[in-house]
N, C-alpha and C positions, 0 to 999 in steps of 0.2 A: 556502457552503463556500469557505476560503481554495481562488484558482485554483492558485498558487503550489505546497501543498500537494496538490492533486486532480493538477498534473502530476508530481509525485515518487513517488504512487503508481501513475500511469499506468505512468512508465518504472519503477518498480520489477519491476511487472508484466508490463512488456514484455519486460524483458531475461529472465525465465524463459519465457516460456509466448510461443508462434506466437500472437500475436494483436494485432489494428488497435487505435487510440485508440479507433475508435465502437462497440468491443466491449464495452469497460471502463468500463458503468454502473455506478450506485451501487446498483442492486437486481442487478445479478450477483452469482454466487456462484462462488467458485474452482472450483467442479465443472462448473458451467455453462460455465466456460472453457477447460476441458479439464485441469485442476490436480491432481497426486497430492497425496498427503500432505507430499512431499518436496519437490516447488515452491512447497506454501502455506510451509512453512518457509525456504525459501530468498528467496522473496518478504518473508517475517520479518525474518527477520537481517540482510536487507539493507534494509529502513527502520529497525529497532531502530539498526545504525549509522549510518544518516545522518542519524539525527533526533535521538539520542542518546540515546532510549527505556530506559528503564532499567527498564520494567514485564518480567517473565518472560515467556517466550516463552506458553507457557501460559495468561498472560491473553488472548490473540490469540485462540484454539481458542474460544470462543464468541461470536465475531463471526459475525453469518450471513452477509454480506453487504459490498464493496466500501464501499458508502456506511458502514457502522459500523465496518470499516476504518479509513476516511478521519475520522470523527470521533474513534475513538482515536485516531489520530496527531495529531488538532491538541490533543487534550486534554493530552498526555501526554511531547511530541516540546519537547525541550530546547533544540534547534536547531532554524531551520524553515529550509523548502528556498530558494537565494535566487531572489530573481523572475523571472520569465522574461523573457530580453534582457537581463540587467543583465550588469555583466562585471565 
């Protein structure tokens, strides 16, 4: 998995939901992290814009899990996040 991409999921996740980087495996599940319905959305719309996602929010809703998250955004992300330490 691009690392690049695995931290812009990380901080997407972070900035909604009280929780550590070593929380946010790829077999977690937004429930397992403490996530309503309205933080997995919020979690959404905020990599749909900075990845440039253009898939419906709706295609999100059957990911079970962070890691399949994370490989839709590299499949699907128009933009990718720039690398970490770059300026």
């Amino acid at each position: 998995m691009n690392q690049d991409m695995w931290r812009c999921i990380k901080d997407a996740v972070r900035a909604v939901l009280p929780v550590e980087d070593e929380e946010i495996t790829v077999d977690r599940d937004f429930k397992a992290l403490g996530a309503d319905s309205i933080d997995r959305l919020e979690i959404i719309h905020s990599l749909r814009r900075e990845l440039g996602i253009q898939q419906p929010t709706s295609a999100f809703v059957v990911l079970p899990n962070i890691g399949a998250l994370a490989e839709f955004c590299e499949i699907h992300a128009l933009r990718f996040p720039d690398p970490v330490g770059a300026s």
